[in-house]
C-alpha positions as CSV (number, residue, x, y, z in Angstrom):
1,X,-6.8,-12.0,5.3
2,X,-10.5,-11.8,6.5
3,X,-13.3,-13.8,4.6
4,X,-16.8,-12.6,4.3
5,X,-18.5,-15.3,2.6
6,X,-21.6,-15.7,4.9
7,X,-22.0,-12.0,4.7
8,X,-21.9,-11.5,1.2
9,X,-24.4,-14.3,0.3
10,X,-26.4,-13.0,3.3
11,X,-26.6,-9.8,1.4
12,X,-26.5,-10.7,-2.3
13,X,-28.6,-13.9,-1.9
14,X,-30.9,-11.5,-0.5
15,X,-31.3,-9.4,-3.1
16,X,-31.2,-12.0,-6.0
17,X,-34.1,-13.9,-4.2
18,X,-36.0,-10.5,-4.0
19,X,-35.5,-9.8,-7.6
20,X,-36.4,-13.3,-8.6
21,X,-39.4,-13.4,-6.4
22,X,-40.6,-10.4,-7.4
23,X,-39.7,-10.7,-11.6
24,X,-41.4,-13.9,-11.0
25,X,-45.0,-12.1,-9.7
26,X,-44.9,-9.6,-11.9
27,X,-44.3,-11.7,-14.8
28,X,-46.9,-13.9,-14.0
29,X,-49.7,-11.1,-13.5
30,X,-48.4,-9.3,-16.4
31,X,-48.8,-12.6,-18.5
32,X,-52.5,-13.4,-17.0
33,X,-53.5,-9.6,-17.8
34,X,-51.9,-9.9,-21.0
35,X,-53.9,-12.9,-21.9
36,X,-57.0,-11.3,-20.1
37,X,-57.0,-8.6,-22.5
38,X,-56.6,-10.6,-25.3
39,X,-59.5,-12.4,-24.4
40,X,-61.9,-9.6,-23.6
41,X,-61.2,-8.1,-27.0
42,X,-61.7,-11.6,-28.7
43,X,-65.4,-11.8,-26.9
44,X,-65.8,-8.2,-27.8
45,X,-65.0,-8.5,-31.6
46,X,-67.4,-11.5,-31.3
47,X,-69.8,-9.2,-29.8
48,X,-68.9,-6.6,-32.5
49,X,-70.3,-8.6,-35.2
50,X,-73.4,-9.9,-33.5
51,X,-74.0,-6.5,-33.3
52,X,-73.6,-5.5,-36.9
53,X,-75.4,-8.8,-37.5
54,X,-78.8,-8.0,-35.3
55,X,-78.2,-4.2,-34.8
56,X,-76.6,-2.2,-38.0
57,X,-79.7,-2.0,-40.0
58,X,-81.6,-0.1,-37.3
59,X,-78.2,2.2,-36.5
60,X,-77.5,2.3,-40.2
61,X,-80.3,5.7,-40.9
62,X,-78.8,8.2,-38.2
63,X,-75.4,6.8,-39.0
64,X,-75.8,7.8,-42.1
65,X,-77.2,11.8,-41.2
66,X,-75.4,12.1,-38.1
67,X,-72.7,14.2,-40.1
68,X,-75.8,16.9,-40.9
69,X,-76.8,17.1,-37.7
70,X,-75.8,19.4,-34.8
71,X,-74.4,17.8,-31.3
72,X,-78.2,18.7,-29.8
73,X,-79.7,17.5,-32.5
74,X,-78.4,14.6,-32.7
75,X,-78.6,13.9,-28.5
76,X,-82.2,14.5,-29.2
77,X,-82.6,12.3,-32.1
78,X,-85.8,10.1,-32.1
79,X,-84.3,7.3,-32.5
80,X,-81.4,7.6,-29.8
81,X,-84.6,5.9,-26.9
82,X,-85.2,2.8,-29.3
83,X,-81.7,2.1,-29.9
84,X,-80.9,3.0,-26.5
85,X,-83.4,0.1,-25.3
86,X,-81.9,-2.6,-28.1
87,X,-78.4,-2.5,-27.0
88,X,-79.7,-2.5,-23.4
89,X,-81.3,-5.6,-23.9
90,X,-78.8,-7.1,-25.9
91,X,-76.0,-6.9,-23.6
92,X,-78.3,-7.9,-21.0
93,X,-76.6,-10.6,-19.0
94,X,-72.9,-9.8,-20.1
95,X,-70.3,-7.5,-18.0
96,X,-71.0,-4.8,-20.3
97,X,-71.0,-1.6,-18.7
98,X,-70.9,1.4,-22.0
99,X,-71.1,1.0,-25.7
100,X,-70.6,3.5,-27.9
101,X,-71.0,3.8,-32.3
102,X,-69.1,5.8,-34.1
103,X,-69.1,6.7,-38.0
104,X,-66.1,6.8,-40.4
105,X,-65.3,10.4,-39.2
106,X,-64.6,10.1,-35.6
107,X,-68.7,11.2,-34.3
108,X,-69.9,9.5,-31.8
109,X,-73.5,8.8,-33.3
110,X,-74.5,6.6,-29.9
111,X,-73.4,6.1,-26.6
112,X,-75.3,4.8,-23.5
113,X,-73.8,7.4,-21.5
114,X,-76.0,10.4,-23.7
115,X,-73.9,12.8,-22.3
116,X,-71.2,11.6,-24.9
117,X,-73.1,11.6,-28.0
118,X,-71.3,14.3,-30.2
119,X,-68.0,13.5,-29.3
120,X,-65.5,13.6,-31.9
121,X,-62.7,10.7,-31.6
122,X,-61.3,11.1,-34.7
123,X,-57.9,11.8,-33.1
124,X,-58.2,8.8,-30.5
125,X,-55.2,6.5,-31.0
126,X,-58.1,3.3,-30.4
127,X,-60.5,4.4,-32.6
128,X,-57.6,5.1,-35.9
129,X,-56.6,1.4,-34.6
130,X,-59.9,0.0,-35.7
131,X,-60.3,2.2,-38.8
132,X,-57.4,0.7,-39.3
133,X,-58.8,-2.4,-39.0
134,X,-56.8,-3.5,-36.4
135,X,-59.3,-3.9,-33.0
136,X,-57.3,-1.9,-30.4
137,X,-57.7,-3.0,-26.7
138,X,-56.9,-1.0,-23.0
139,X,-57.3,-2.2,-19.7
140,X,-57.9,0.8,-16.7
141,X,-58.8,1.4,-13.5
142,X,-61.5,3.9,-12.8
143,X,-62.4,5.2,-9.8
144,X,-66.0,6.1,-11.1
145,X,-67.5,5.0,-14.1
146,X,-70.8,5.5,-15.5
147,X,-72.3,2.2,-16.7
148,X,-76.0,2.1,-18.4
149,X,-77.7,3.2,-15.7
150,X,-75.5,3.9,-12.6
151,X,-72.2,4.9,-11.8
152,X,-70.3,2.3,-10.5
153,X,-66.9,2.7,-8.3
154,X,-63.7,1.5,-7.9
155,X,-63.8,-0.9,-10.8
156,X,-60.9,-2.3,-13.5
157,X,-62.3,-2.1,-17.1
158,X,-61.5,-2.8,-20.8
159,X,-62.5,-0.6,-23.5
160,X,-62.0,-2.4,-27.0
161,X,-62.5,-0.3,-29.8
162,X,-64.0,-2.7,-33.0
163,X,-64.7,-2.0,-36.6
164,X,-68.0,-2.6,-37.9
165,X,-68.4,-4.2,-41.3
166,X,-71.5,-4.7,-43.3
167,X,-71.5,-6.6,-46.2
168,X,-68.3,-7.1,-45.8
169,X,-67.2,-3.1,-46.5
170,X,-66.1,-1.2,-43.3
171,X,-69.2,1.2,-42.1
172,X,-68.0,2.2,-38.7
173,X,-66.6,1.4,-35.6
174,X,-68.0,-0.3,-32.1
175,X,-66.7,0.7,-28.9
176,X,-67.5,-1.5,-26.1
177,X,-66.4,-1.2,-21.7
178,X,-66.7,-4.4,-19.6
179,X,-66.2,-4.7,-16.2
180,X,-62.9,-7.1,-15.8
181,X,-62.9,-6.2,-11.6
182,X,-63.8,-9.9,-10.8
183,X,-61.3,-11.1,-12.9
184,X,-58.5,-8.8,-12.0
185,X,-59.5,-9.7,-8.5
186,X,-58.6,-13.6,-9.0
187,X,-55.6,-12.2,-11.0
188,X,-54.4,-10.3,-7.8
189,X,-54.9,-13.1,-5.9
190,X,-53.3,-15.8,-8.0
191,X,-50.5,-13.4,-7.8
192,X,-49.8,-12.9,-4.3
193,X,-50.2,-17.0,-4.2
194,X,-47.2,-17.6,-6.6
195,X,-45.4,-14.7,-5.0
196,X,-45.9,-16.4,-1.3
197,X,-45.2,-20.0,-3.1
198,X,-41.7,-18.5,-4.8
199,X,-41.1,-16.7,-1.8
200,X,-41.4,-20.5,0.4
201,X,-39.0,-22.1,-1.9
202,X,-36.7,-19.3,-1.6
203,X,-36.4,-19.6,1.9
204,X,-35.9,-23.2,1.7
205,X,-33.3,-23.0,-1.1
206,X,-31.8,-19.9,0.6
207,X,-31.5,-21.9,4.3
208,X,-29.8,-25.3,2.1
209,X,-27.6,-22.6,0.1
210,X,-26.4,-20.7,3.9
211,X,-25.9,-24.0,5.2
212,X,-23.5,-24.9,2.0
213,X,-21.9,-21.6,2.0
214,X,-21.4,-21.4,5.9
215,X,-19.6,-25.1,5.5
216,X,-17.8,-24.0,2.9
217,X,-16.7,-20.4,4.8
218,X,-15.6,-22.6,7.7
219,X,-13.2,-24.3,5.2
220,X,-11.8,-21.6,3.3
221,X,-11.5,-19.7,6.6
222,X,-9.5,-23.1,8.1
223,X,-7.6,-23.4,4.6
224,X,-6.7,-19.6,5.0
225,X,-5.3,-19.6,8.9
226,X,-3.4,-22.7,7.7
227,X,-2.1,-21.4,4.5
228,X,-1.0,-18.1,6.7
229,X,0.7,-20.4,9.4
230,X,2.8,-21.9,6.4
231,X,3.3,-18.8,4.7
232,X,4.5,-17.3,8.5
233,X,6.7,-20.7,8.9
234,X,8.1,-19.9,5.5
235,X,8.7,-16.4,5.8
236,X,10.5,-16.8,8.9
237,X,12.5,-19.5,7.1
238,X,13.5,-16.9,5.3
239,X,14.2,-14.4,7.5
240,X,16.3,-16.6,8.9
241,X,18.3,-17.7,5.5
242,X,18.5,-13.7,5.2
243,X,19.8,-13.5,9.0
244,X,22.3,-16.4,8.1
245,X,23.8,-15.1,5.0
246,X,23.9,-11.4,7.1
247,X,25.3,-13.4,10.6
248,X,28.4,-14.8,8.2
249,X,29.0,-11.5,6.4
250,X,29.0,-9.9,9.5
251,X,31.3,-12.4,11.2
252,X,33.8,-12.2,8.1
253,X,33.4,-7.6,8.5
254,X,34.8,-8.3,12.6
255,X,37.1,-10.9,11.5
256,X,39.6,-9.0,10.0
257,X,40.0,-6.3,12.5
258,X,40.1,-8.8,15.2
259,X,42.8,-10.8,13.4
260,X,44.7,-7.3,13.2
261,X,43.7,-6.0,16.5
262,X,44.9,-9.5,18.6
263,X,48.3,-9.8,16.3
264,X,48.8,-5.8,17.6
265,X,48.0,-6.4,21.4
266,X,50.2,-9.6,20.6
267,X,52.9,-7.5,19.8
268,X,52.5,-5.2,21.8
269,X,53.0,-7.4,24.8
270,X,56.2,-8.5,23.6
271,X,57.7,-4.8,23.6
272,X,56.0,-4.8,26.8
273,X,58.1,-7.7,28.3
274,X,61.3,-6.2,26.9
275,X,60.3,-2.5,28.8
276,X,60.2,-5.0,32.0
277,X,63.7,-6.3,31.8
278,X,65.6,-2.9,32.8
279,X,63.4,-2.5,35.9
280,X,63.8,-6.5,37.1
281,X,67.5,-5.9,36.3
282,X,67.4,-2.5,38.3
283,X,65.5,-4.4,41.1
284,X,67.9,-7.3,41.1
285,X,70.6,-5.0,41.8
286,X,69.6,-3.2,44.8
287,X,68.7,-7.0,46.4
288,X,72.3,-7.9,45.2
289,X,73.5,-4.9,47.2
290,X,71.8,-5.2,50.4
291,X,73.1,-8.8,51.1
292,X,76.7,-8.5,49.3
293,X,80.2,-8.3,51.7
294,X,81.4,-5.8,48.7
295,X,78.4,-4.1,47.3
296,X,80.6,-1.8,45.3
297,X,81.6,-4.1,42.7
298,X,77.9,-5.8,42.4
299,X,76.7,-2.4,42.3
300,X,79.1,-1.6,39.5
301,X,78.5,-5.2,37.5
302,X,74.9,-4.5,37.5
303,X,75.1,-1.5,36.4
304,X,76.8,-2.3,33.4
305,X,74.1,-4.9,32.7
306,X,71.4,-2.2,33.7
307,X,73.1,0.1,30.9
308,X,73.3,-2.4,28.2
309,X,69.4,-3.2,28.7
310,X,68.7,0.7,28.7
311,X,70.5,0.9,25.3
312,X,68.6,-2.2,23.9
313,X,65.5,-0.3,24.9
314,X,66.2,2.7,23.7
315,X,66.8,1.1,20.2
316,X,63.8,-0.1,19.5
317,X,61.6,2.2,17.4
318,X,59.2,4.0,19.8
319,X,57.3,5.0,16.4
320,X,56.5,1.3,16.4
321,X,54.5,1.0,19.1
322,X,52.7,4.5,18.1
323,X,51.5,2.6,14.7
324,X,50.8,-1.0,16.7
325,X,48.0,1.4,19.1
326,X,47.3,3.6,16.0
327,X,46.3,0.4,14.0
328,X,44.6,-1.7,17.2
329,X,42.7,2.0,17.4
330,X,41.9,1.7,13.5
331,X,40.6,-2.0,14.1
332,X,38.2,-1.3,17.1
333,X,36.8,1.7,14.9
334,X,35.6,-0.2,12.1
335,X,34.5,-2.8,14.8
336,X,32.4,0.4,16.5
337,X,31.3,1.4,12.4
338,X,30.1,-2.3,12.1
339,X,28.0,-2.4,15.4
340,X,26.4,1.1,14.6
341,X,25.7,0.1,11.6
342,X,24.4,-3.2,12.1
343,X,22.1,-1.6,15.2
344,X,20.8,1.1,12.6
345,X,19.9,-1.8,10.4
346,X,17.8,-3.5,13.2
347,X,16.3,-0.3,14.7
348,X,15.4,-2.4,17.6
349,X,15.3,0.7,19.9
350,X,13.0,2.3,17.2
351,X,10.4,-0.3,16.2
352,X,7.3,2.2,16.1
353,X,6.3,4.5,13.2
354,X,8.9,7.5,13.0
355,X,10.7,9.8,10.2
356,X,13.3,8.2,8.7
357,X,15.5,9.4,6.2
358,X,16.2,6.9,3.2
359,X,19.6,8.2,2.5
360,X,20.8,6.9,5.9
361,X,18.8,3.7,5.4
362,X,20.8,3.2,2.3
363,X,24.1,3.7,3.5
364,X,23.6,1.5,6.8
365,X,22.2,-1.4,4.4
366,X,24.8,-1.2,2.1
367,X,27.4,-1.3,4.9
368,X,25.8,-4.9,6.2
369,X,24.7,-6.2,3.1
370,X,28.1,-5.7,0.8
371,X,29.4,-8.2,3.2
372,X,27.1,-11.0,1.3
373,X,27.7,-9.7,-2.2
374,X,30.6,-10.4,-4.1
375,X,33.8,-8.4,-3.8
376,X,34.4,-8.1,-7.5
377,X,31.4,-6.2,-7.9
378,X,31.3,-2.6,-8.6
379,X,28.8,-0.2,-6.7
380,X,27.8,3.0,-6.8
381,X,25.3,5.4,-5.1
382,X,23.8,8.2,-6.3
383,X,22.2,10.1,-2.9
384,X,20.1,13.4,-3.6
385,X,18.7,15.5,-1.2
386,X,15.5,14.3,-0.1
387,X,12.9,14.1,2.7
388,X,11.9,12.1,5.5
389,X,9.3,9.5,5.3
390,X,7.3,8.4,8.2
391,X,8.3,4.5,8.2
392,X,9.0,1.6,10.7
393,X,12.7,2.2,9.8
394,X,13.3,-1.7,10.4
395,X,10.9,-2.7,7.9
396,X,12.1,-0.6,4.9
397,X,15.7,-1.6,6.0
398,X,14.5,-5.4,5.3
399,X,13.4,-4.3,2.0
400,X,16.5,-2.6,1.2
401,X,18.4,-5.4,2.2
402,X,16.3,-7.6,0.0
403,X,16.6,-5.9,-2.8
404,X,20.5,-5.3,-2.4
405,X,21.1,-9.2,-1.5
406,X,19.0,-9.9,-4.6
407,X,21.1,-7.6,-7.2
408,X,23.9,-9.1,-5.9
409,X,22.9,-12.3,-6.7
410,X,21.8,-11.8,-9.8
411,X,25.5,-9.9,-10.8
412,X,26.9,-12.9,-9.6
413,X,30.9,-12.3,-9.4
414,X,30.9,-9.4,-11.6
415,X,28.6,-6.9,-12.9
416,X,27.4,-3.2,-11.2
417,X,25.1,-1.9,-8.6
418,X,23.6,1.6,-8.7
419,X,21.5,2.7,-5.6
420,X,19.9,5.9,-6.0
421,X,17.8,8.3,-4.7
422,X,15.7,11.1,-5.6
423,X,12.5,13.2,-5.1
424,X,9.4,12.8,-7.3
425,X,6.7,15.3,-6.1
426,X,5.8,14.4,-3.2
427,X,7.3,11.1,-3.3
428,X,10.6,9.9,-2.2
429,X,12.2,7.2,-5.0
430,X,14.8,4.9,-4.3
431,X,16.2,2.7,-7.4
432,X,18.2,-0.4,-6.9
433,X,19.4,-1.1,-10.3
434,X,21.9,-4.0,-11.8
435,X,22.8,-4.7,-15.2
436,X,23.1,-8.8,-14.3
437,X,21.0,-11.0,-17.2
438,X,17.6,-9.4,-16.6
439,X,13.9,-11.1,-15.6
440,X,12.4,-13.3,-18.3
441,X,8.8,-12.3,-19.6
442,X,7.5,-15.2,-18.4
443,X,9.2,-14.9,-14.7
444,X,7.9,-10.9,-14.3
445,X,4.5,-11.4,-14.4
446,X,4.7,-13.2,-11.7
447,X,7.6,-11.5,-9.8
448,X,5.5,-10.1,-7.1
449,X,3.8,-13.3,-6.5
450,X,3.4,-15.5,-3.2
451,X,5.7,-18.7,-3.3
452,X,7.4,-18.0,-6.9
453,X,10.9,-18.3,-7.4
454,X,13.1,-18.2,-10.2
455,X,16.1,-19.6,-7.2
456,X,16.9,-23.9,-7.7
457,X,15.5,-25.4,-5.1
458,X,15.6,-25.3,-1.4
459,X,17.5,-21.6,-2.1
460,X,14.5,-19.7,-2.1
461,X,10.9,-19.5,-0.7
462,X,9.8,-17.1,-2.8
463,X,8.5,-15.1,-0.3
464,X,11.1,-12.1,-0.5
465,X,9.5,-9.8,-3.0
466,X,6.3,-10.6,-2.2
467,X,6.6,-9.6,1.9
468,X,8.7,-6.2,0.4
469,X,6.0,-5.2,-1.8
470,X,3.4,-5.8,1.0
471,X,5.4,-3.9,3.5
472,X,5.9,-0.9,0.6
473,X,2.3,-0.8,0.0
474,X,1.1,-0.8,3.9
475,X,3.4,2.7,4.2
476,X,1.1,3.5,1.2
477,X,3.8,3.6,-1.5
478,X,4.7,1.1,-4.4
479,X,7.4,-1.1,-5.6
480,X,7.6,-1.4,-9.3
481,X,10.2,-3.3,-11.5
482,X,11.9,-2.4,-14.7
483,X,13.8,-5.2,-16.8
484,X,15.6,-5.8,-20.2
485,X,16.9,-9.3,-20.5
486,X,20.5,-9.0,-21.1
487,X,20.8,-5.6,-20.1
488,X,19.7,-5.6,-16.4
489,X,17.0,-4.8,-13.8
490,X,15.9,-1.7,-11.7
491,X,13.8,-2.0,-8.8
492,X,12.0,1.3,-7.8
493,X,10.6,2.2,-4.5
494,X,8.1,5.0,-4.1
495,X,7.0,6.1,-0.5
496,X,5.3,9.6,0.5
497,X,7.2,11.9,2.3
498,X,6.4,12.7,6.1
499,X,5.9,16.3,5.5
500,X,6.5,18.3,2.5
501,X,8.3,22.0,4.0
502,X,6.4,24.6,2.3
């Protein structure tokens, strides 16, 4: 397993400090524009009511007419100069840069830019706000603006839109732009000095976090290879339990055609020593002969003797010997069965990725692994026609094995084994079912796991299903488990076939 710790707080430390850096700035201008609005129209309802305080009575007569006059008319009013030169010199002094008057009906009776005078804002969402009686503020930047008597650029203004009361009854509204660029300046830069301040701490905290987190990679990374050593010690420990238990069942599959085989060749050396004694007799003779004064009646004794060891051979039951080869034959055949099989179980010779068919897998696990099950147990495969997978054939083997050995011992000394096969789209299934006591609720959620057992101790690492179901899933397949307690288990195997014939 491969950690990327550093990496991923590299990356997501990143992006949290840039997210918090920037919420940060923007929260702070937002706040500081927020509050500078609020301001502005505070000073400009203040402003509002000096107005209507010094002002109203000489706006008051062509407020009152401006609804009878036409847009020309009233550009041209007489008065427009005068009041022009009052508001002028009234907001003298401030950052004033327009006001404008209108009456209950939306006209715009005054404005300082004359072009405007006639307008009707009866439908503008700030002027129904103040009608309303509810001032109604916006801040916005204009690239040009026409102030009282220039046009100024590139400037940030509010436009505040103020009802006018006079003796305390509504008579219209008061509309006023000031120039806010100064302050929207110092804004900007207050800004980018709390960004560049949250932006210093964040690299400080960031380099005292990478410096945690790199520590702390180092030690998960150091817990991990050692957690992998023991889990590769263990595994082998089990391996080797598995070898054990497969090394005696083995051993007890060649001992009983060796025991036959040696008690034959046994045998079969004692006829041999009887089909000796008619030629030593036979050999005897003819010495006899050569160094006898009266050969003749040696010759004739001998012969005799020669006879009666020819009729003791002849019997013996030749059929005899036929069934002592036939069986020492029989013996060395299962011998041969048990090596072929026990090399197709290790596919040494074949350790690479190649197609192997599961139905041969089966049979050539079965064959080694029924020598550590119980005798009294009943098996029985059910083998359909299926295809190839593309495998490392010793691999699968060693969860076939696993998963046989394991059914076994749940059966015990009695019970039944089913092993089938079977095709399921393109997917090859292969069930190992028992119907031994079952897998507790408790026990299955966790069947899969690393390190759990259900075995006493010191009879299990736990490590068995665990290595299967990471072998299935590397051939990109699954291993699944069904279970009724009292009734039995079924483990299922799914792997994709190699290639599916048209």
């Amino acid at each position: 397993m491969r950690f990327h710790l550093v990496r991923y707080f590299l990356l997501t430390s990143l992006v949290a400090f840039s997210i918090v850096a920037g919420s940060l700035a923007y929260l702070q201008n937002r706040t500081a524009l927020d509050n500078l609005v609020a301001q502005a129209e505070s000073s400009n309802v203040n402003l509002a009511k000096a107005f209507a305080n010094s002002l109203w009575a000489e706006f008051e007569p062509l407020v009152n007419r401006a609804s009878t006059l036409s847009r020309e008319q009233l550009k041209n009013a007489p008065e427009q100069p005068h009041l022009y030169g009052l508001v002028q010199g009234m907001m003298a002094g401030t950052n004033a840069l327009k006001v404008k008057v209108f009456n209950l009906e939306g006209l715009t009776v005054f404005s300082t830019e004359a072009a405007q005078i006639g307008d009707d804002k009866s439908k503008n969402a700030g002027y129904l706000s103040a009608v309303g009686e509810r001032p109604a503020s916006e801040l916005t930047h204009r690239d040009t603006f026409s102030a009282f008597e220039q046009v100024v650029e590139d400037r940030d203004v509010i436009s505040s839109y103020v009802p006018l009361y006079a003796d305390g009854n509504l008579v219209g509204v008061f509309e006023i732009y000031s120039d806010m660029t100064p302050l929207i300046d110092h804004i900007d830069e207050t800004k980018y000095l709390v960004l560049g301040s949250v932006i210093g701490l964040s690299i400080l905290l960031y380099v005292a976090l990478f410096l945690i987190v790199l520590r702390a990679n180092n030690i998960i990374k150091e817990q991990a290879e050692e957690n992998t050593r023991a889990q590769g010690h263990l595994a082998n420990s089990d391996k080797m339990a598995s070898l054990g238990r497969m090394v005696a069942g083995v051993a007890h599959e060649l001992n009983t055609p060796l025991a036959f085989v040696g008690s034959n060749v046994s045998m079969m050396r004692e006829v041999l020593e009887e089909i000796e004694l008619p030629h030593r007799w036979g050999s005897r003779l003819i010495q006899l002969a050569g160094k006898s004064d009266q050969p003749e009646v040696l010759v004739k004794l001998d012969k005799q003797r020669y006879a009666s060891e020819i009729n003791n051979y002849e019997a013996m039951e030749l059929s005899e010997v036929e069934e002592l080869i036939d069986s020492t034959l029989s013996g060395v055949e299962q011998m041969r069965d048990l090596v072929v099989n026990l090399k197709n179980f290790t596919r040494i010779d074949r350790a690479k990725v190649s197609e192997y068919n599961l139905n041969d897998a089966i049979k050539n696990v079965f064959y080694i692994a029924r020598s550590s099950i119980a005798t009294t147990i009943e098996f029985e495969q059910d083998l359909g026609e299926i295809y190839p997978v593309a495998c490392m054939p010793s691999q699968i083997n060693q969860v076939l094995m696993n998963l046989m050995i394991n059914a076994g011992q749940a059966l015990g000394d009695e019970g039944k084994m089913t092993i089938r096969s079977r095709m399921e789209g393109n997917n090859v299934v292969i069930d190992v079912e028992d119907n031994g006591p079952g897998i507790k609720p408790e026990d299955l959620e966790h069947i899969f796991d690393a390190f759990y057992t259900t075995k006493g101790e010191g009879e299990g690492t736990g490590l068995g299903l665990s290595i299967c179901k990471e072998i299935i899933a590397e051939h990109g397949g699954d291993l699944t488990v069904k279970t009724v307690v009292g009734e039995g288990s079924c483990f299922t195997v799914r792997l994709p076939v190699a290639d599916l014939p048209n």
